[in-house]
N, C-alpha and C positions, 0 to 999 in steps of 0.2 A: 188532688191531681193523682190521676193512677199510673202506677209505674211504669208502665207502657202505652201509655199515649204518647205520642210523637211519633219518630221516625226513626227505624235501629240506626244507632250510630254504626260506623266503621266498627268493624270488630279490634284493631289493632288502638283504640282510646278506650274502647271498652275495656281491653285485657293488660293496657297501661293505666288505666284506674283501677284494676283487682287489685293490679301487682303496688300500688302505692297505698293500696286499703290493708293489703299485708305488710308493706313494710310499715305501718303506724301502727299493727297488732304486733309482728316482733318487736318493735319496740315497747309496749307495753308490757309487753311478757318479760325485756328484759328490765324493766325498773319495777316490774312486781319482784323480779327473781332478787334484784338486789336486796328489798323491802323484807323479803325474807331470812336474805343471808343476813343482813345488818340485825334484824330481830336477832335468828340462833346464833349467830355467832357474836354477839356485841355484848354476851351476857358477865364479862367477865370487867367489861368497863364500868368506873364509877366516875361521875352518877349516872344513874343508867336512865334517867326518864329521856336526856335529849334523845337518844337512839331507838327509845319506842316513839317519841313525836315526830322524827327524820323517816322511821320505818312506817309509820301512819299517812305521813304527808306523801313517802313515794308509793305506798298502795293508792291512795286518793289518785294520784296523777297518773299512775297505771289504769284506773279506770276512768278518768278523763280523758286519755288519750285511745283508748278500747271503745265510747263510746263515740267522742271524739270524731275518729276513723270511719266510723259507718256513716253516722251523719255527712260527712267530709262526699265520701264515696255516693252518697242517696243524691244528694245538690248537684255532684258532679255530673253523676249518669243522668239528672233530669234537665239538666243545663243543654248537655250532647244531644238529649232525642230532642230536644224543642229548638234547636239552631242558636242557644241563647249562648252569650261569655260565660265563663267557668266562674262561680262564686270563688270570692277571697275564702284563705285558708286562714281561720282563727288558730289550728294549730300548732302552726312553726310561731308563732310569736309566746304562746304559749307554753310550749317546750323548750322555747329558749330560756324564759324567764322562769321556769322552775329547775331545771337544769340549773341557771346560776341559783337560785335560792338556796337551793341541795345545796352545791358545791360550796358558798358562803358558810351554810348552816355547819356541816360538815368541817369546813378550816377551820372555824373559830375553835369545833369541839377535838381539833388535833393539836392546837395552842396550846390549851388550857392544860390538854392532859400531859 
């Protein structure tokens, strides 16, 4: 199907679907940035492997959620030009449940220490 078959949608769902394609890229941008601080700055905890696998897991989700976001955004705008219902988002269910997994992974390793 090519991107502009159909019919332009409304300019104002067009330009509320950029704006929620970017807000699912600043959010990846900000659980990369963390992904990095926890890397440099975690190097003084022992043992240090949970903090590169926590700092691995939220790079993965940063680029799950980066690629995520266009996909999200592609289905959306071809849904708008064809007069079809808006495809379910796989990911708010998904960012919930990594969000908790972090959060879990992360308490258990502020227990411990």
């Amino acid at each position: 199907m090519q991107e502009n078959e159909g019919h332009e949608p409304d300019y104002r769902f067009t330009l509320a679907n950029e704006r929620t394609f970017l807000a699912w890229i600043r959010t990846a941008l900000a659980v990369l940035a963390g992904a990095i601080l926890l890397h440099q700055f975690g190097g003084t905890v022992r043992p240090h492997w949970p903090l590169i696998a926590l700092s691995a897991a939220m790079t993965l989700a940063g680029l799950v959620f980066c690629s995520g976001a266009y996909f999200q955004w592609k289905a959306n705008q071809q849904a708008m030009r064809h007069s079809r219902p808006l495809p379910r988002s796989t990911l708010i269910p998904l960012a919930a449940g990594i969000t908790m997994l972090v959060a879990a992974v992360a308490g258990v390793f502020v227990l411990i220490q």
